[in-house]
N, C-alpha and C positions, 0 to 999 in steps of 0.2 A: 422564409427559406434562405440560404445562405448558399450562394457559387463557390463552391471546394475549391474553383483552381485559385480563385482573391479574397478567399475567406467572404461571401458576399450574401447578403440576403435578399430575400426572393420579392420578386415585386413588379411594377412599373412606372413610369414618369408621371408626374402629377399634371394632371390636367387644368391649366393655369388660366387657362381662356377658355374654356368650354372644351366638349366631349367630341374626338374623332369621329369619323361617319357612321352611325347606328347601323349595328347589321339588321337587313333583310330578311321580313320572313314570311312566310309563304300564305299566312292566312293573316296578312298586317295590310289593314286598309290603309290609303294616302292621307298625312299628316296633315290635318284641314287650318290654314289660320284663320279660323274665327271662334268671335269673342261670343263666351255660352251662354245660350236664352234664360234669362227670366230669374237670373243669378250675376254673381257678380265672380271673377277670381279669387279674391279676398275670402268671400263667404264658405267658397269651397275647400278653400286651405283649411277655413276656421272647423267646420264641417268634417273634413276626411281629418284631419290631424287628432278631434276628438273620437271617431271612431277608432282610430291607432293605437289612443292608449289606453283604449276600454279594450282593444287586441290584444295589445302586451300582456295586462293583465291577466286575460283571458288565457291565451298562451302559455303562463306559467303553470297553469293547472292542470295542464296536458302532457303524458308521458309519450314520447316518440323515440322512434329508430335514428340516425344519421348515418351517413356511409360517404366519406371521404376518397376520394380517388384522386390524384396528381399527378400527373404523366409529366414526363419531360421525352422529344421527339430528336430525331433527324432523320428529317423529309416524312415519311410517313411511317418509321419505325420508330418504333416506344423502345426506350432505351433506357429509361430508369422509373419507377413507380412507388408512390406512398399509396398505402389502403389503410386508413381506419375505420371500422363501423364501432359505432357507442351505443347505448340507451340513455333516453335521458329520462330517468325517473325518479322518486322520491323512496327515502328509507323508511322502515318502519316506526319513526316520529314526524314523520312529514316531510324531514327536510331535501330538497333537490340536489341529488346526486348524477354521476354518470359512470355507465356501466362499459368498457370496454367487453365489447364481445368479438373481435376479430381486429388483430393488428402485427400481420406479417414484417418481419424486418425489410425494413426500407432498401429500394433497390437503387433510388438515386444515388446519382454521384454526379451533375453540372453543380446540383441546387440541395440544399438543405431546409427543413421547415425551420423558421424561425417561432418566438412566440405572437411577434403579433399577426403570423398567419392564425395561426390556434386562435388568439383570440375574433380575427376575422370571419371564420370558420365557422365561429359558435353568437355573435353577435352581428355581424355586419354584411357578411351576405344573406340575410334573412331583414333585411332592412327594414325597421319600422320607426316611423315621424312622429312623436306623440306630440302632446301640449308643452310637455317639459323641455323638448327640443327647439321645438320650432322658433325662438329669440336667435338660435345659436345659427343657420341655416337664412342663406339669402332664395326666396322660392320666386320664379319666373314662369307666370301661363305661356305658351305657347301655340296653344290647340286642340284640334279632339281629335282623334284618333281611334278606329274599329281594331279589336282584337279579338279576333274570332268572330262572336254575336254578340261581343261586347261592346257598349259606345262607350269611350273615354275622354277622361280630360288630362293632357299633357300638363305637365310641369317638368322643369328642369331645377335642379336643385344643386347650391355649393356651400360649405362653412362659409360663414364670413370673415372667420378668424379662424387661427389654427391656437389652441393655446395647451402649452405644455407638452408634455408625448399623448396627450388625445389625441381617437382615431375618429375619424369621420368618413360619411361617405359623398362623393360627389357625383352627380349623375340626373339620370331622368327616371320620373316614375308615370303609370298612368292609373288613373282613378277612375273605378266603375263611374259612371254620372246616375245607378241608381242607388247602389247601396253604400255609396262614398268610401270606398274601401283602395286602398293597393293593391292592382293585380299584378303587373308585374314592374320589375327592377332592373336600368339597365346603368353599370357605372364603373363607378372603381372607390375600394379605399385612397382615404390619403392622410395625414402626407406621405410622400416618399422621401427616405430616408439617404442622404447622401451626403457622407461626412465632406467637410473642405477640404481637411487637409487627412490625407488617406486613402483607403480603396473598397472601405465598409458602405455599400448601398443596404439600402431596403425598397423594392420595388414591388409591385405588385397590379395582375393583370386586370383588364377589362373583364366585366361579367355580366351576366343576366339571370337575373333568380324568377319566376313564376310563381303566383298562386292557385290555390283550387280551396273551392269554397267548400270546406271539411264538415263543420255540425251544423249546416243548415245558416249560420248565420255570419261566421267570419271567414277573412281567407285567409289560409294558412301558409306558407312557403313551401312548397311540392320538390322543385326541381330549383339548379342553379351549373349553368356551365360558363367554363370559362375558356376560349382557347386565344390563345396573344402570345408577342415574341417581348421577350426581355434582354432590352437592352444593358446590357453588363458593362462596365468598363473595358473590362478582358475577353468577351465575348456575348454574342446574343445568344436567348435559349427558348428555345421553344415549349410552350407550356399546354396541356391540357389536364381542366377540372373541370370534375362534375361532382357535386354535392346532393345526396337524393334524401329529402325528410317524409318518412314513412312511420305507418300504426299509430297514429294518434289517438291515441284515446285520454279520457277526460279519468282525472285521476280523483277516488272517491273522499275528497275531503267534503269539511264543514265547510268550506269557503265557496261563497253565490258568488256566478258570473254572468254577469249581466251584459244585456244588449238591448240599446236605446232604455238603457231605466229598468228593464224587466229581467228578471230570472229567466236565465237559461236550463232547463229541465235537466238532471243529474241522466235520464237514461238516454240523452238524446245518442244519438250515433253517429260515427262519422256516414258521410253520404259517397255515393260513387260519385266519380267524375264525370259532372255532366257535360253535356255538346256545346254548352255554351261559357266553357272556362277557357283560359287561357292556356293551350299546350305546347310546350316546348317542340323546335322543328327540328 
């Protein structure tokens, strides 16, 4: 997004030494430092990173909703608004497409979307670590951690490099310790973008995306908010986002999606949310 009054894009500071104080949440047990039985940190990166990209994959195969929302504030009145909801499904050859089904003329005027919120939007706050990644990314245990009736295992994660206009994200994720999966996401894209010599930023805010475990055997991205202030040159702005991924359903090709080695059954269905996922407060 881009500041109208400095021509500016939407964003926040890069988090250069590690991540501001993690918001509080109501059913978030205290961040244990100890090191996890009967396992190693190494093992479990090795572990959850190959569930992630048997995710990805999985993930492609699935048609859903999104629903975009961006507020921009003062004090507690919404004074400008982006809404997009999309589908994202496939056309009648297979290939993945997306379907705008609701996309009211934009009522901002602090901030404009830029494209690498778009591309954030659709890739980065839905944050997944595969094998293909994990060279690029410096990962740090830190703990275990209860989410919900979830036991976890902390990690904190940054690029090690930034290279070219690649996006990456930096931040903390936590990992079911039984089904080795990401439940949820808490960070920011980076880099932020801030010319030397000029008044063009690119900034973008803290977030938190959530999973919920959809067909019985991976977690899917459910919810994602984000609320932070953007520091502008020419002024701060207050942001809120919530991004909500809905109807997943497994879309009817030829192509097997597996978990741990085995086929995943074509009629499986998504499942409600149970008591023991991770829910947004």
């Amino acid at each position: 997004m881009k500041s109208v009054s400095a021509r500016l894009l939407f964003g926040l500071a890069v988090l250069a030494c590690g991540l501001a104080t993690l918001p509080a949440r109501a059913q978030e047990g205290p961040l244990e430092n100890t090191p996890p039985a009967g396992t190693t940190p190494e093992e479990i990166i090795k572990r959850f990173a190959a569930k992630e990209t048997e995710f990805a994959k999985a993930r492609d195969q699935y048609t859903y909703r999104q629903d975009v929302k961006v507020q921009t504030l003062d004090g507690n009145t919404v004074d400008g608004e982006y809404h997009e909801v999309f589908d994202v499904m496939f056309d009648d050859k297979g290939h993945r497409i997306e379907n705008v089904v609701f996309a009211p003329q934009s009522s901002l005027t602090k901030i404009f979307m830029s494209q690498e919120d778009f591309q954030d939007i659709r890739h980065r706050l839905p944050f997944v670590l595969t094998d293909e990644d994990l060279p690029e990314y410096n990962i740090l245990y830190v703990g275990q951690q209860k989410e919900d009736e979830l036991e976890c295992y902390v990690f904190d994660i940054a690029p090690k490099k930034i290279e070219g206009k690649k996006r990456y994200f930096q931040g903390r994720v936590w990992v079911d310790n039984h089904d080795f999966q990401i439940v949820k996401t808490y960070g920011k894209t980076v880099p932020d973008i801030r010319e030397k010599h000029g008044n063009q930023e690119n900034l973008f805010p803290k977030f938190t995306t959530w999973r919920q475990q959809i067909d019985g055997q991976y977690w899917f991205p459910v919810y994602t908010k984000a609320d932070d202030e953007l520091h502008f040159k020419m002024e701060d702005v207050h942001i809120k986002e919530i991004v909500k991924y809905e109807d997943y359903k497994r879309f009817g090709s030829n192509v097997k999606i597996l978990y741990e080695g085995k086929e995943i059954p074509k009629d499986t269905k998504p499942q409600d949310q149970k008591k023991d996922e991770p829910k947004p407060q």
